[in-house]
ROFIBA-998129 format. One line per 10 residues: their letters; for each residue x, y, z of C-alpha. Coordinates in steps of 0.05 Angstrom, whole numbers. Example, Ala and Ser with C-alpha at 12.3 -4.5 7.8 and 13.67 -1.06 7.14 Angstrom:
# residues 2
as	246 -90 156 ~ 273 -21 143
# end
This chain:
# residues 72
xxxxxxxxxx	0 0 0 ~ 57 45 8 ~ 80 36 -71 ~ 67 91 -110 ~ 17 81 -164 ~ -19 129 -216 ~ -49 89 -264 ~ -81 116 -339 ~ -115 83 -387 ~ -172 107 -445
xxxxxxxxxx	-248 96 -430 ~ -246 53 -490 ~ -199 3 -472 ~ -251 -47 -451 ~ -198 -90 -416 ~ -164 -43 -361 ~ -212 21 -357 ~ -269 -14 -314 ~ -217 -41 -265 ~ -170 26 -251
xxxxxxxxxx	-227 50 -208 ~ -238 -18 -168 ~ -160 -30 -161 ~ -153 42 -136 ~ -212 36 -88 ~ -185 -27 -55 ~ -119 -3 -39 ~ -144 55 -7 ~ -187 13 34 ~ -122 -15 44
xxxxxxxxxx	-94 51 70 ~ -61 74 19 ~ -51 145 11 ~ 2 146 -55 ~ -48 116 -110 ~ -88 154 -162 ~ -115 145 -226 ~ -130 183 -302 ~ -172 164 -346 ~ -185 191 -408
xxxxxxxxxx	-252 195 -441 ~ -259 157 -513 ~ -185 135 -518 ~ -171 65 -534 ~ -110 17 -512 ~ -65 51 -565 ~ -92 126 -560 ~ -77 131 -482 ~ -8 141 -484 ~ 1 205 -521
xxxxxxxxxx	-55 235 -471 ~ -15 202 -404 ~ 56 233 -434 ~ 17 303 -422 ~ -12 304 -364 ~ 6 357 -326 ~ 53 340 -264 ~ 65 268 -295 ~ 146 281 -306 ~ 146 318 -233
xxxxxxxxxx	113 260 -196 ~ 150 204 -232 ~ 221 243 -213 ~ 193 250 -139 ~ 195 182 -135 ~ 248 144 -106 ~ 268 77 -67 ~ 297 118 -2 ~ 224 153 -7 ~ 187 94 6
xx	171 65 70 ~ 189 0 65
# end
């Protein structure tokens, strides 16, 4: 629960969108406080990723992370 985790996929990628929500709500039932998700309306599998390279704050949190951050 203490691993970082943003997670992206496109509404129309009928194998991961439906479950982003459902993974994000169990871990923080789990007490996580490090996991969020985007997901972007109408993009499919392929379409996501030039959508997930511009959200804003993506580079910033990805170079925030690092193993001597993390708990465990």
């Amino acid at each position: 629960v203490d691993l970082p985790i943003w997670a992206m996929a496109g509404t129309g990628d009928r194998q991961r969108a439906w479950t982003l929500p459902l993974m994000e709500a169990k871990l923080k039932e789990s007490g996580s406080t490090v996991v969020k998700i985007s997901l972007f309306p109408g993009a499919r599998h392929m379409g996501s990723a030039h959508r997930a390279w511009a959200e804003e704050g993506l580079l910033e949190w990805i170079f925030a992370q690092s193993r001597k951050n993390r708990k465990n």
